[in-house]
Every structure is written in structure tokens, then in C-alpha cells.
PDB file as gemmi writes it, atoms N, CA and C in Angstrom:
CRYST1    1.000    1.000    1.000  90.00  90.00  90.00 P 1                      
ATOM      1  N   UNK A   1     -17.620  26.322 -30.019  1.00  0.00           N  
ATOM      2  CA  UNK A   1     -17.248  24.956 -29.729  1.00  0.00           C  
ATOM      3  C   UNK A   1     -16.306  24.473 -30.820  1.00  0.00           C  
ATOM      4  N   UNK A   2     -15.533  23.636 -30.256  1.00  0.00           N  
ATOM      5  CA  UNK A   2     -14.525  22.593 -31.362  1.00  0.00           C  
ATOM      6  C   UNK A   2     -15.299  22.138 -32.420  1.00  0.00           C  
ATOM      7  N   UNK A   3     -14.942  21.973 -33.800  1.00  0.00           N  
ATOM      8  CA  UNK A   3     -15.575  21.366 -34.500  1.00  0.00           C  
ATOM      9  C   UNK A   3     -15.610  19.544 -34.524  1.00  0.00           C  
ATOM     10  N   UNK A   4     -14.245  19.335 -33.742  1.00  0.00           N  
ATOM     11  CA  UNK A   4     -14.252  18.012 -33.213  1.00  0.00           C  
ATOM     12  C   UNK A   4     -15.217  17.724 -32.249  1.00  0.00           C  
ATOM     13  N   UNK A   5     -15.269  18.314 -31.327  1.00  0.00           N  
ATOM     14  CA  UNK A   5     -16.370  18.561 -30.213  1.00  0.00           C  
ATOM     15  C   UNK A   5     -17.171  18.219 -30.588  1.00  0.00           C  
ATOM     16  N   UNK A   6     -17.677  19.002 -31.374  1.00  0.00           N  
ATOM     17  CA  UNK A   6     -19.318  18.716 -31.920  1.00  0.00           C  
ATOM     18  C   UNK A   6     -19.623  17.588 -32.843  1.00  0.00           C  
ATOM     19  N   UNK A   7     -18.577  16.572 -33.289  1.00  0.00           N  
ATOM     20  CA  UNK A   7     -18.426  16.000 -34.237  1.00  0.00           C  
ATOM     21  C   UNK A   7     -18.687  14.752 -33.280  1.00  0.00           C  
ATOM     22  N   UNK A   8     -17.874  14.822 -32.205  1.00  0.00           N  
ATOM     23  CA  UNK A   8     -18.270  13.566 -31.297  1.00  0.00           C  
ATOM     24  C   UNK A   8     -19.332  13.909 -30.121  1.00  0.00           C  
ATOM     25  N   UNK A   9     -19.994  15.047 -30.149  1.00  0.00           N  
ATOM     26  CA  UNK A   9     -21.071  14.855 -29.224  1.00  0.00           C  
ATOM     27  C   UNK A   9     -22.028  14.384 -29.971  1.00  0.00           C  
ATOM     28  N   UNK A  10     -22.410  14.998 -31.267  1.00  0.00           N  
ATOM     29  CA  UNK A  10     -22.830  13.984 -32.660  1.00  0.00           C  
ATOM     30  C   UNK A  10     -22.579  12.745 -32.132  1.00  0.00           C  
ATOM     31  N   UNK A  11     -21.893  11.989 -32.296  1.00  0.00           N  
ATOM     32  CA  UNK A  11     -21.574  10.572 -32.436  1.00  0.00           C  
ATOM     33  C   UNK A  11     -22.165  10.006 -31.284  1.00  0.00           C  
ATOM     34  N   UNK A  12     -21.926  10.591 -29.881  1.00  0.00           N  
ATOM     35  CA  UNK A  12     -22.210  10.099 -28.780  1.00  0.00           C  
ATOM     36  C   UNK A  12     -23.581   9.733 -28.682  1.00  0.00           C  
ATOM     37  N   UNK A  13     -24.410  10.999 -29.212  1.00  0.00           N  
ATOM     38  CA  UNK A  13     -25.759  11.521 -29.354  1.00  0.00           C  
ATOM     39  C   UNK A  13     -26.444  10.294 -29.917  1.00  0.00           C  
ATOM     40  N   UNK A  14     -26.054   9.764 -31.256  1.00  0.00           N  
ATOM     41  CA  UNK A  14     -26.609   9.041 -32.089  1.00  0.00           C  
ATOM     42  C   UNK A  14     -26.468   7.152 -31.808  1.00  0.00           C  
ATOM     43  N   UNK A  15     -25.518   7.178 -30.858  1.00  0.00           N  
ATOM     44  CA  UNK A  15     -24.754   5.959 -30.115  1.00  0.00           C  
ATOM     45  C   UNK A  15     -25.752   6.081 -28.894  1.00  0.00           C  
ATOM     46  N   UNK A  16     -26.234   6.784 -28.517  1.00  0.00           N  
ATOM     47  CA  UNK A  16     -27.030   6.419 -27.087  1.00  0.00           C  
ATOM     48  C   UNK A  16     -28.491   6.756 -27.908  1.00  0.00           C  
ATOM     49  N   UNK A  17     -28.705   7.094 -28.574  1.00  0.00           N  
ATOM     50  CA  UNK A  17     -30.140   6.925 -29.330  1.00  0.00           C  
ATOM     51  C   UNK A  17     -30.275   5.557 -29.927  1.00  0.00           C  
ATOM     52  N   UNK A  18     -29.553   4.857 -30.925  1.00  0.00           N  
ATOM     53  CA  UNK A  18     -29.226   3.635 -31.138  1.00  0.00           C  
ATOM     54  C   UNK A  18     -29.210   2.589 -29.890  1.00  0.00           C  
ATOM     55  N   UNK A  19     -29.316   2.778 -28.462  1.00  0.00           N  
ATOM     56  CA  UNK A  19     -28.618   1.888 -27.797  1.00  0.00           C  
ATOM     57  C   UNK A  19     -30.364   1.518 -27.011  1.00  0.00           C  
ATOM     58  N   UNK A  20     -31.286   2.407 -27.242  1.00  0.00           N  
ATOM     59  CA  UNK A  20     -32.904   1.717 -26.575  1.00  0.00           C  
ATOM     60  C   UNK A  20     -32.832   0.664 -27.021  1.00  0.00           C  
ATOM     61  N   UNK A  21     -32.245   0.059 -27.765  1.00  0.00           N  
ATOM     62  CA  UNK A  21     -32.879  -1.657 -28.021  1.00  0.00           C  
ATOM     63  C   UNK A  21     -33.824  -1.544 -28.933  1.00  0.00           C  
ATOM     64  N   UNK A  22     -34.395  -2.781 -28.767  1.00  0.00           N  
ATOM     65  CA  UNK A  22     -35.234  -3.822 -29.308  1.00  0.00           C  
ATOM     66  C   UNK A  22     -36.639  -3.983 -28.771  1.00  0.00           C  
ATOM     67  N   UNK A  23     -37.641  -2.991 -27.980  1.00  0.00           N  
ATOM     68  CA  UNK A  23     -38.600  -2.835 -27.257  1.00  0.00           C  
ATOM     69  C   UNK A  23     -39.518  -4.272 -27.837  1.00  0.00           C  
ATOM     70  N   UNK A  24     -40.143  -4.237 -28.689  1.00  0.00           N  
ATOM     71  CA  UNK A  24     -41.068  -5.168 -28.504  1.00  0.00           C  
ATOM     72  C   UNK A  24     -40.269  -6.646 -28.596  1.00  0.00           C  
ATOM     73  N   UNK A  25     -39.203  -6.545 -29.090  1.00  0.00           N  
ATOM     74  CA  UNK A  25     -38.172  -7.754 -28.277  1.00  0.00           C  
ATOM     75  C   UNK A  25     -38.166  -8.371 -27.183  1.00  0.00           C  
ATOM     76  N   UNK A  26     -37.726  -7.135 -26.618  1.00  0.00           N  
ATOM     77  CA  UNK A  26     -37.605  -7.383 -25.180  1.00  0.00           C  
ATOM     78  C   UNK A  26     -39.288  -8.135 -24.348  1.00  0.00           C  
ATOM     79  N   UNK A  27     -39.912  -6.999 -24.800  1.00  0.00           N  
ATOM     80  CA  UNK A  27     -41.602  -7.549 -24.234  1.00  0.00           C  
ATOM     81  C   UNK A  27     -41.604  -9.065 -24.317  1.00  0.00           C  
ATOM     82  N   UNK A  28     -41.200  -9.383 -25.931  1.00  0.00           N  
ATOM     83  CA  UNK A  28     -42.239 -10.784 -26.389  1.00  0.00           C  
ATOM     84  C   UNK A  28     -40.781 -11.815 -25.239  1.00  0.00           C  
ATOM     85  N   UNK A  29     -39.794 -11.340 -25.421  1.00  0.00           N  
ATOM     86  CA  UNK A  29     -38.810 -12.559 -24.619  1.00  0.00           C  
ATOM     87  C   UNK A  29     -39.473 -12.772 -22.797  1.00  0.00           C  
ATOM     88  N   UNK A  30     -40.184 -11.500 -22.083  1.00  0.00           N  
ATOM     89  CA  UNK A  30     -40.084 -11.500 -21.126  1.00  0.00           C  
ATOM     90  C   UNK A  30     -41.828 -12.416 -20.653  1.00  0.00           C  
ATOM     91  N   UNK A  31     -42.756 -11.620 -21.907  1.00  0.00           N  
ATOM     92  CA  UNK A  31     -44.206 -12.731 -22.124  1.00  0.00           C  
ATOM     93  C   UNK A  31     -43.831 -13.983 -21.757  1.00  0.00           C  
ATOM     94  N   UNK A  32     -42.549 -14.602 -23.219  1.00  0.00           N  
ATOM     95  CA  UNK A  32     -42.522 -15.872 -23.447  1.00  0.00           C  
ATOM     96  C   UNK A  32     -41.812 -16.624 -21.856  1.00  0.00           C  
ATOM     97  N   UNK A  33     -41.018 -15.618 -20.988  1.00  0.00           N  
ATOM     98  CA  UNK A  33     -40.450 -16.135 -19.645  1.00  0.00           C  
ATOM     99  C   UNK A  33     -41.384 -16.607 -18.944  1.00  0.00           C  
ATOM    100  N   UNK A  34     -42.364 -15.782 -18.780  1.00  0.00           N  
ATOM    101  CA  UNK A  34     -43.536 -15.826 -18.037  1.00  0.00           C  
ATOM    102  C   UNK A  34     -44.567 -16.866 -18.409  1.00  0.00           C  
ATOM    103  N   UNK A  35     -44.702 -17.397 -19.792  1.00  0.00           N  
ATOM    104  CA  UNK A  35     -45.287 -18.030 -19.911  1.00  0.00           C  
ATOM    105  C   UNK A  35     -44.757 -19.766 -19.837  1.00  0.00           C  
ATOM    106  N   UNK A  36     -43.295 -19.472 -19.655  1.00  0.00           N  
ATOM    107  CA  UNK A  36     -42.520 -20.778 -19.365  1.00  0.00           C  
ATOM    108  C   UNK A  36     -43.101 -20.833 -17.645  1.00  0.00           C  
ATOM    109  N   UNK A  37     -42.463 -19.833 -17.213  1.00  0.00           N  
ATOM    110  CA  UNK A  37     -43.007 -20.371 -15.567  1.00  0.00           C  
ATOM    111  C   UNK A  37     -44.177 -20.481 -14.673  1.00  0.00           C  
ATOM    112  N   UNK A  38     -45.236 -20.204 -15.841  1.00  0.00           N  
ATOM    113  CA  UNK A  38     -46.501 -20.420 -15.439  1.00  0.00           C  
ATOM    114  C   UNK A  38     -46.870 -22.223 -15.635  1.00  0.00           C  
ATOM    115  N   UNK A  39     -46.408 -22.523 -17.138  1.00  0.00           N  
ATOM    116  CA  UNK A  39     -46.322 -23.954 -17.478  1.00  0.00           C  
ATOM    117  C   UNK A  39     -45.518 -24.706 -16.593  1.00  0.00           C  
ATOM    118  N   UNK A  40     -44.275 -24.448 -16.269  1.00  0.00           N  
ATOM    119  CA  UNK A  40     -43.679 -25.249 -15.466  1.00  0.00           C  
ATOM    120  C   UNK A  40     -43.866 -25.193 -14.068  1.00  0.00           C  
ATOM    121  N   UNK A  41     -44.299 -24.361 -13.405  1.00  0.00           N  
ATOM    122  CA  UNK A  41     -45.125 -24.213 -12.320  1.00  0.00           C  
ATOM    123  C   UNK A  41     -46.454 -25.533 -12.148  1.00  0.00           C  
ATOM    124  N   UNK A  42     -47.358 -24.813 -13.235  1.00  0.00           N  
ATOM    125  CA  UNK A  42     -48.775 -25.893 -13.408  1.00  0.00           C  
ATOM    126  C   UNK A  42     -47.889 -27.581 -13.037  1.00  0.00           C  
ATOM    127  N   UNK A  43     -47.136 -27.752 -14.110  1.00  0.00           N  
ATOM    128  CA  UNK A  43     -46.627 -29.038 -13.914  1.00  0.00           C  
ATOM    129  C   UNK A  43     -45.745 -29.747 -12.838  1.00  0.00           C  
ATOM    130  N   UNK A  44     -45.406 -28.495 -12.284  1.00  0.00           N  
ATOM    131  CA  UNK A  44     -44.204 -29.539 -10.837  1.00  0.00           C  
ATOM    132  C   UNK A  44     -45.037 -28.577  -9.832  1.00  0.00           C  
ATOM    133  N   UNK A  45     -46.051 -28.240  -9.840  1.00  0.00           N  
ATOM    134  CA  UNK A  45     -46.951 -27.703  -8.571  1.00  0.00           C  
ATOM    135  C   UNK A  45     -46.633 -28.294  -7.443  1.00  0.00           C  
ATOM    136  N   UNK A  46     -47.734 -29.120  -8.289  1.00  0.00           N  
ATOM    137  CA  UNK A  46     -48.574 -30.682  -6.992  1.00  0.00           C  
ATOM    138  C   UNK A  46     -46.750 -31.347  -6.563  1.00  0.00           C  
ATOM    139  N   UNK A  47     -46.034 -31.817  -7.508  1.00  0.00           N  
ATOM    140  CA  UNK A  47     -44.902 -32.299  -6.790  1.00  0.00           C  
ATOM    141  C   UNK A  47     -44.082 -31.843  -5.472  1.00  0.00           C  
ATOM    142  N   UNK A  48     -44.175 -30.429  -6.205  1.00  0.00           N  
ATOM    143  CA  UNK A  48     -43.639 -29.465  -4.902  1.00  0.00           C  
ATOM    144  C   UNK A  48     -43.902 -29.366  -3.690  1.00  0.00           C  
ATOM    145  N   UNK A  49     -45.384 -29.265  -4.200  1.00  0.00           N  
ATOM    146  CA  UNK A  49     -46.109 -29.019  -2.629  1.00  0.00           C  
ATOM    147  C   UNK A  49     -46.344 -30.448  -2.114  1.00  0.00           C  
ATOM    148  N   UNK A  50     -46.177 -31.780  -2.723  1.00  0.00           N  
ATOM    149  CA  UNK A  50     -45.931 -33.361  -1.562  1.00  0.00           C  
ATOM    150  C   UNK A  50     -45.075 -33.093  -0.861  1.00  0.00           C  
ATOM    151  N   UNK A  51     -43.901 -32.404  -1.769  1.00  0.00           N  
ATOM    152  CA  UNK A  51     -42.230 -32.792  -0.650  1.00  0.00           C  
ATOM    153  C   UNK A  51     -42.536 -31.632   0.200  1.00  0.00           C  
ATOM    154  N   UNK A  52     -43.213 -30.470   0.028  1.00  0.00           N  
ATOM    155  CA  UNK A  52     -43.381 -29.388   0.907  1.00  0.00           C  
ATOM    156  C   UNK A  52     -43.726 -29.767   2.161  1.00  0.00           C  
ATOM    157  N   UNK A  53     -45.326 -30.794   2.215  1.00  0.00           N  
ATOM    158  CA  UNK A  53     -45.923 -31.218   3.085  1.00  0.00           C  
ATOM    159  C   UNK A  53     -45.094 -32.456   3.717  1.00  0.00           C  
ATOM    160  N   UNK A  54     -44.401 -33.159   2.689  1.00  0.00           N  
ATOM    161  CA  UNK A  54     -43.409 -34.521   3.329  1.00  0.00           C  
ATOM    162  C   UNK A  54     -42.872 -33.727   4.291  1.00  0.00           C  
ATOM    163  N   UNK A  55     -42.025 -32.849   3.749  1.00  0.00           N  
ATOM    164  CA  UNK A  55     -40.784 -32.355   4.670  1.00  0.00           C  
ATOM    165  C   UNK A  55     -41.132 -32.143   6.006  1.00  0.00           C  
ATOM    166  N   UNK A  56     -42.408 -30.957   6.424  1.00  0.00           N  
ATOM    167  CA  UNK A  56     -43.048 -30.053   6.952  1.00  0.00           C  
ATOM    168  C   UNK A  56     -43.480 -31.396   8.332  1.00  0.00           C  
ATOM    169  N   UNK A  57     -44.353 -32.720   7.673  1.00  0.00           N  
ATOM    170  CA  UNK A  57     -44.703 -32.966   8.529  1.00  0.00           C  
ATOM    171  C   UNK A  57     -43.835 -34.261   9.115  1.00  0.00           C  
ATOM    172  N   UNK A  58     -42.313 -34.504   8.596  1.00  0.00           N  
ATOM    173  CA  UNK A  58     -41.143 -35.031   9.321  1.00  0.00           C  
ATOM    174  C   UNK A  58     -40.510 -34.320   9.730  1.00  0.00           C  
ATOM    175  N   UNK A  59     -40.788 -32.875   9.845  1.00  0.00           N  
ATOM    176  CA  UNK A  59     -40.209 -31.647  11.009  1.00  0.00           C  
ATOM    177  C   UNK A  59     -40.565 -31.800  12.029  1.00  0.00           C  
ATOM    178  N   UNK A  60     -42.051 -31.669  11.942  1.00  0.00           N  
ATOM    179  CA  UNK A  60     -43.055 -31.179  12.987  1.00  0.00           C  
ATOM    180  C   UNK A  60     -43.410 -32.666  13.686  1.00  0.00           C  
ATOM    181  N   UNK A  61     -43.308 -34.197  13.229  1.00  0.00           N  
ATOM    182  CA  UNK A  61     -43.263 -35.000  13.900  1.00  0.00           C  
ATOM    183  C   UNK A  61     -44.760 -35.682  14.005  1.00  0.00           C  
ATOM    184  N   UNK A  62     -45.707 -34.989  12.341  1.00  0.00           N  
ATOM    185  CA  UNK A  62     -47.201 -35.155  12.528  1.00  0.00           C  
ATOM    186  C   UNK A  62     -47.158 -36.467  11.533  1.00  0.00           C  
TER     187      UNK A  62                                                      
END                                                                             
């Protein structure tokens, strides 16, 4: 093999080993998502589901 060759499959090698990220990063950002839309859920629930039922029963004519 080229000694260039091998010089940048090296490089490539060590550039896609470097490139997994940030693992428990990633986890705690996707927890903390989840724990936003559980809270904001709890809180515009009940709202949701009035206009759900408003809507539903000026469809249906009940």
C-alpha cells in the first residue's frame, strides 16, 4: 500500500472513531425532552381535551 494511503486511512479511521459523540449527552438531552413533554402535557391536558370535546360536540351537533 501507499504510504499516503495508509496515512489517510489512519486519519479517516480516527475521524469516524471521534465522530460517536457525546453518548451520555445525548441520553440526558433526550430524558430532559421527555421530561419537558410529560410536564407540558400534565399542564395543557385538561385544556386540550375541553376544545377536543368543544369541537367534537359542535361537529356532531350534541
Amino acid at each position: 500500500m501507499i504510504p499516503s494511503m495508509s496515512r489517510r486511512l489512519r486519519t479517516l479511521a480516527t475521524r469516524w472513531a471521534d465522530d460517536r459523540g457525546d453518548v451520555p449527552g445525548w441520553v440526558l438531552i433526550t430524558l430532559m425532552t421527555a421530561g419537558l413533554v410529560v410536564v407540558i402535557w400534565a399542564l395543557a391536558g385538561p385544556a386540550l381535551s375541553g376544545i377536543f370535546e368543544d369541537a367534537i360536540s359542535k361537529v356532531s351537533g350534541l
